[in-house]
C-alpha positions as CSV (number, residue, x, y, z in Angstrom):
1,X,-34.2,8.9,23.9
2,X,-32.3,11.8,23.4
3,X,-29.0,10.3,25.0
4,X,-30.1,7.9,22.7
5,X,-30.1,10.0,19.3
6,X,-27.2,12.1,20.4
7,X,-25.0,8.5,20.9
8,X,-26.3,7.7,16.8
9,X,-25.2,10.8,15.6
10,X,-21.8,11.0,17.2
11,X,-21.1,7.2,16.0
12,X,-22.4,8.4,12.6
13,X,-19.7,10.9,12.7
14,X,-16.8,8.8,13.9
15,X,-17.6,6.5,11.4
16,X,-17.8,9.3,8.9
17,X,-14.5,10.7,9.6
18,X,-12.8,7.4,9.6
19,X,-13.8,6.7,6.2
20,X,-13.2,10.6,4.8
21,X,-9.5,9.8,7.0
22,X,-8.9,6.4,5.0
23,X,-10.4,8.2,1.2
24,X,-7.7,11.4,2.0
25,X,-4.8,8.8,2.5
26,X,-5.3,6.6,-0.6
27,X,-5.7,9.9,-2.3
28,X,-2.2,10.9,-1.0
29,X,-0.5,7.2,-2.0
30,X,-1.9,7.5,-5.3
31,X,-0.3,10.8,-5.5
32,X,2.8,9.7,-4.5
33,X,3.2,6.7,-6.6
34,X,2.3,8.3,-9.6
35,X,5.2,10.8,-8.9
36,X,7.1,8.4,-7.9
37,X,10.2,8.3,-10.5
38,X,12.6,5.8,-8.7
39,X,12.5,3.1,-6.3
40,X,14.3,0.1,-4.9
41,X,12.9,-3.4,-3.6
42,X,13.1,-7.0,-2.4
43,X,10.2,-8.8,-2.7
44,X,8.9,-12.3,-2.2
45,X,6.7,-13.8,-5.4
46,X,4.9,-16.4,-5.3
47,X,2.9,-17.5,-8.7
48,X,0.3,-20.2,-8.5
49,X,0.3,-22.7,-11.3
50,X,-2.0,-25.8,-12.0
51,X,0.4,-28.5,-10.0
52,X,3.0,-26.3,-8.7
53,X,3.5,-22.9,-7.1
54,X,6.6,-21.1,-8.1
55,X,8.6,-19.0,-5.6
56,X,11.3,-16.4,-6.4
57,X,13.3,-13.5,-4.7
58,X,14.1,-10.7,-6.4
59,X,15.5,-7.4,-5.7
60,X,13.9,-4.5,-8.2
61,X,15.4,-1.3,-9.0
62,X,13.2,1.5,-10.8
63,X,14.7,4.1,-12.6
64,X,12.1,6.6,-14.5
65,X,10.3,4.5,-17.4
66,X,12.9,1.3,-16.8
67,X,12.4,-1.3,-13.9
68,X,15.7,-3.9,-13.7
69,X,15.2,-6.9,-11.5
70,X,17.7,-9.6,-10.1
71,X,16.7,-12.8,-9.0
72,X,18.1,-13.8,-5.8
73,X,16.2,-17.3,-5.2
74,X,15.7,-19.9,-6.5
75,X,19.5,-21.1,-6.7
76,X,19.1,-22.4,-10.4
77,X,18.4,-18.6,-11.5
78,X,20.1,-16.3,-9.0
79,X,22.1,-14.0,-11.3
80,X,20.0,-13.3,-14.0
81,X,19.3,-9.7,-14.4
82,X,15.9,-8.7,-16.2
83,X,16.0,-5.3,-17.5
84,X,11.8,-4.1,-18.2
85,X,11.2,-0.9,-20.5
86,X,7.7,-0.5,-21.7
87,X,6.6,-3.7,-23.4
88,X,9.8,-5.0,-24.0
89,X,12.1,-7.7,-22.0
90,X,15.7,-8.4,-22.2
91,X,17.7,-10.9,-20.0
92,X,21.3,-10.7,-18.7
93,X,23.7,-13.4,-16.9
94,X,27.5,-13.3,-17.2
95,X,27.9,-10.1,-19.6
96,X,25.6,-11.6,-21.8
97,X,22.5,-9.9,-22.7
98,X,19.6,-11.5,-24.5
99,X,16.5,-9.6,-26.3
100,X,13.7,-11.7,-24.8
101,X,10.9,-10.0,-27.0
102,X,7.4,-9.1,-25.3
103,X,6.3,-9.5,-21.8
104,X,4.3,-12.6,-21.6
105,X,2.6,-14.1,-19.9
106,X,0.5,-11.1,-18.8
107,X,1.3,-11.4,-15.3
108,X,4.8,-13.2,-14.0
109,X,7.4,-13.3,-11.2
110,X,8.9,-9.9,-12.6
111,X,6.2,-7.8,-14.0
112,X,3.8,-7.9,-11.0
113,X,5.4,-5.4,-8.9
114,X,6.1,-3.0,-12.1
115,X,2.3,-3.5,-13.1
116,X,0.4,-2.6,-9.4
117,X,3.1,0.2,-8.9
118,X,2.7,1.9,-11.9
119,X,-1.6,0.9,-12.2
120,X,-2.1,1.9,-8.8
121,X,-2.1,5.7,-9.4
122,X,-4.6,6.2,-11.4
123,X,-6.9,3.2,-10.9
124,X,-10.4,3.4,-8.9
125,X,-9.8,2.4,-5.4
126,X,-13.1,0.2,-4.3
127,X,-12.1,-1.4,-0.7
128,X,-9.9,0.9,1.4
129,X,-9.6,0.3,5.0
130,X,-7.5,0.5,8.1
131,X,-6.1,-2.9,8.8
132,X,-3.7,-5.2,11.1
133,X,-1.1,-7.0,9.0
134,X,1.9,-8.9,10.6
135,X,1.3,-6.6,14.0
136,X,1.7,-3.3,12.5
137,X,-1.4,-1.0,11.0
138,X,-1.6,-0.9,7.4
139,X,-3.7,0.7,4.9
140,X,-5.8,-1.8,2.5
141,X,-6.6,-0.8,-1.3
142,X,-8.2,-2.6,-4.1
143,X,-7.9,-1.8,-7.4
144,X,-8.3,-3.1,-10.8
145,X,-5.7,-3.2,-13.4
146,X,-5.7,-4.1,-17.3
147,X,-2.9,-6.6,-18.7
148,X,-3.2,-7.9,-22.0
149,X,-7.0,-6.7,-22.0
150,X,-7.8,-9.0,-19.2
151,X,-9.5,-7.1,-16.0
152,X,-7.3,-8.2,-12.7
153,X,-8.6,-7.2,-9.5
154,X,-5.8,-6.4,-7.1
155,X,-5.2,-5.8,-3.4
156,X,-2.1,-4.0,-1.7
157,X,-1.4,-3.0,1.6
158,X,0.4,-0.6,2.5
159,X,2.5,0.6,5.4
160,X,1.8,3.9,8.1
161,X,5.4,4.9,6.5
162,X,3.2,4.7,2.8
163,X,5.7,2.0,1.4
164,X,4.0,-1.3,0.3
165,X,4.1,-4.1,2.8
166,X,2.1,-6.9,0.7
167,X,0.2,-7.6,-2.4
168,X,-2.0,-9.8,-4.5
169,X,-3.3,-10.1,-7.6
170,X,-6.6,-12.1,-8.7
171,X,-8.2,-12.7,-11.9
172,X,-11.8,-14.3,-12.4
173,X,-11.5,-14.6,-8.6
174,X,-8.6,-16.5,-8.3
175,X,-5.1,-15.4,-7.4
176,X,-2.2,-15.3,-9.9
177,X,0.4,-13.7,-7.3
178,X,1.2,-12.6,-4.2
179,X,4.2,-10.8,-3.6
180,X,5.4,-9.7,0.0
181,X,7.6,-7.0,0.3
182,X,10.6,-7.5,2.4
183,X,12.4,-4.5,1.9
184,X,11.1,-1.0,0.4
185,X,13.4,2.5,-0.4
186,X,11.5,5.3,-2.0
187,X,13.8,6.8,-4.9
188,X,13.5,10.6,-6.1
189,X,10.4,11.6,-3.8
190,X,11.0,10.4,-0.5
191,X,13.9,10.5,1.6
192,X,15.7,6.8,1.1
193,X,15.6,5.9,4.8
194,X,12.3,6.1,4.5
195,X,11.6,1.8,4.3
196,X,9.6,-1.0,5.1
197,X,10.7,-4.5,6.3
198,X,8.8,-7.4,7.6
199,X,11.8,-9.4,8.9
């Protein structure tokens, strides 16, 4: 019985210290991102529709408040350079540069990445484990984030390196994006060989 007891209690405590290991680490990514001031990224985006799922490639480049983004697929768009600051949009291709007005819809191909990067800091983390993604350990978060006064519940994971491997975003419990992250350099915080890469 007491071999027994003694067996509860130390599982308790693994279990415990798991769980305090996991809270201290999200505490540090939230830290970091919300000091982040700079990064670049390629990312994969897919976007669900009614008949149809869209896919892009883009590569991202944050610099303090202003996040540009160049499409690289599909073929029919690569070029175009959106530049986002705040709630505006403008659009570039071929030295021309267009004043597309406010973001909308509330969650696209090249606002989802600026919105769970920048949300992510100071949102409530509810799910945060320890998890297996494309063979390599990862950190799993949840979070919720506001857009246009709609509640989206999103999910990242995020590499033992702290950059972002994968993401998703859901509203009324279905998912409006997924975005994989195929290439990640911190900017002003980290050093920039610090990256993740899934190919």
């Amino acid at each position: 019985m007491k071999k027994m007891l003694l067996y509860i209690a130390t599982l308790a405590l693994l279990l415990t210290g798991c769980g305090a290991e996991e809270h201290g680490r999200t505490a540090q990514l939230q830290e970091l991102y919300g000091a982040l001031q700079g990064y670049t990224a390629e990312i994969r985006v897919d976007i669900p529709r009614e008949e149809e799922t869209l896919h892009y490639t883009l590569s991202l480049k944050k610099d303090g408040e202003t996040v540009e983004a160049q499409v690289l697929a599909p073929d029919a768009l690569r070029g175009i350079t959106a530049r986002l600051g705040g709630e505006t949009l403008s659009l570039a291709y071929d030295g021309v540069t267009l004043d597309a007005g406010t973001l909308c819809p509330k969650v696209s191909a090249l606002t989802c990445v600026p919105l769970l990067l920048g949300t992510f800091p100071q949102s409530y983390v509810s799910v945060q484990s320890e998890e297996r993604f494309e063979e390599q350990n990862a950190l799993r978060v949840s979070f919720e984030a506001e857009a246009e006064g709609e509640t989206l519940l999103c999910t990242m994971y995020f590499s033992n390196e702290n950059a972002p491997l994968y993401a998703e975003i859901a509203e009324d419990g279905k998912i409006i994006a997924f975005a994989e992250f195929t290439d990640f350099t911190f900017g002003d915080i980290l050093s920039s060989d610090t990256q993740a890469g899934s190919d």
